[in-house]
N, C-alpha and C positions, 0 to 999 in steps of 0.2 A: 504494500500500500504506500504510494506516493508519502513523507514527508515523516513516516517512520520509521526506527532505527530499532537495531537490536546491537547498538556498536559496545563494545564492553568498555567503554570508557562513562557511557550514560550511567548515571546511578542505579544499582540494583534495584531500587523501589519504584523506579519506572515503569523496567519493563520494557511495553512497548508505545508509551505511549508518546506524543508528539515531544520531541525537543523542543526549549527555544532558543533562540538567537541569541539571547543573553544571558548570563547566570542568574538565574532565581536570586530576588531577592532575601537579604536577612536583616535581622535584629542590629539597632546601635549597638555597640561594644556596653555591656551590663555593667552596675556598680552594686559589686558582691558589699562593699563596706558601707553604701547607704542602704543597702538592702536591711542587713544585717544591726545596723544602727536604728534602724525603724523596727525592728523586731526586740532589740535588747529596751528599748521604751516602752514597745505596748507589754510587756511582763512588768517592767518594772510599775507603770500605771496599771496592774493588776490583772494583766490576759491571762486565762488561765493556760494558754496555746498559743501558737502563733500560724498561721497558713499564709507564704508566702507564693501566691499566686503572679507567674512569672510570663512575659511575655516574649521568649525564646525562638530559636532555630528558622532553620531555612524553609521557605516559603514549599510545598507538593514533597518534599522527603522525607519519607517513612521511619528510617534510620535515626535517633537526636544526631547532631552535628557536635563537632567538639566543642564548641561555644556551650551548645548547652550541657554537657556532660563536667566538662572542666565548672563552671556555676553550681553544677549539682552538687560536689565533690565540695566547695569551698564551703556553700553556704552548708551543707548537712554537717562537716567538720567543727562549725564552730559550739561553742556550749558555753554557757556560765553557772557555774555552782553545781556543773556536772552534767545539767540539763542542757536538748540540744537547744538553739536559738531556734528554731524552725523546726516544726512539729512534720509539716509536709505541703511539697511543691508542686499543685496541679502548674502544667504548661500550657502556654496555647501559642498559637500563631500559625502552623506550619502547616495548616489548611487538612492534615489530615491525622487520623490515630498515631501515634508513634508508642515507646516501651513503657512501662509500668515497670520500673525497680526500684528494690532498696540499696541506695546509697549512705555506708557510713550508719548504718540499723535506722534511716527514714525514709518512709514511702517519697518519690518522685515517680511522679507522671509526667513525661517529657511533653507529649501532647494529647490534648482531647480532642480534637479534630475541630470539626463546625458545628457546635452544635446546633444553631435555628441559621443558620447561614442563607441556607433556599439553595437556588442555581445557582453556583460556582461558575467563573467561565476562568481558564487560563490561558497561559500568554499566545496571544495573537486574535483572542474576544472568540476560542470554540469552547461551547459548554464542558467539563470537565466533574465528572459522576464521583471522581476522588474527594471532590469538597461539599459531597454530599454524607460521607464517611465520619464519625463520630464515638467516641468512646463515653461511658459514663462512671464515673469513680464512687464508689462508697466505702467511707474509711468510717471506723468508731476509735475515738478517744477514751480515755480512763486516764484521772488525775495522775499527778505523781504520787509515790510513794511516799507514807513515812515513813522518818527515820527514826 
């Protein structure tokens, strides 16, 4: 079919579907330390949690992108008092489902896909059924411990 590729340099989460002409867009470069600065405040003004709802990776790949995988790693790393600063990281932006791991013993969902999106079109304005794709998270909390 005219104007698809099966070239192995296309990103695995492709496939087969249209290339474009230019690299998919991503995300400004993140700031893991006001991330994490906003989260060491809402504890300290009394959250019992924190969900750091992050707006991550490259626009149609399935895969997270190092950007967002190296963010996962920082922000789940940190803690105060032993506790993590970030309880857990739903993602979005990358138009479609991406992994569900634990990073560092904290749920991250790198992406949830679209979820009320409607018709997606991608680049070059053809409808695109991937940004119709969507995952849905349910996590349950339980206080800290005492000691």
């Amino acid at each position: 079919m005219p104007g698809l590729t099966d070239a192995p340099s296309a990103p695995p989460s492709r496939g087969r579907l249209p290339q474009p002409a230019a690299p998919p867009r991503s995300s400004p470069p993140a700031r893991p330390d006001k991330t994490l600065a906003d989260a060491r405040a809402a504890r300290k003004a009394g959250a019992d949690g924190v969900v750091a709802s992050i707006h991550r990776g490259t626009e149609w790949q399935q895969p997270p992108d190092e950007q967002q995988r190296t963010l996962a790693r920082e922000l789940t790393a940190s803690r105060t008092a032993g506790r993590p600063d970030v309880e857990l990281i739903p993602g979005t932006h990358a138009h479609v489902p991406q992994a569900y791991e634990k990073v560092n013993g904290t749920w991250v969902v790198h992406g949830m896909g679209d979820q009320l999106a409607g018709h997606m079109f991608h680049h070059g304005d053809r409808p695109d059924a991937h940004g119709n794709q969507s995952s849905m998270a349910r996590f349950t909390f339980a206080g800290p411990t005492a000691r």
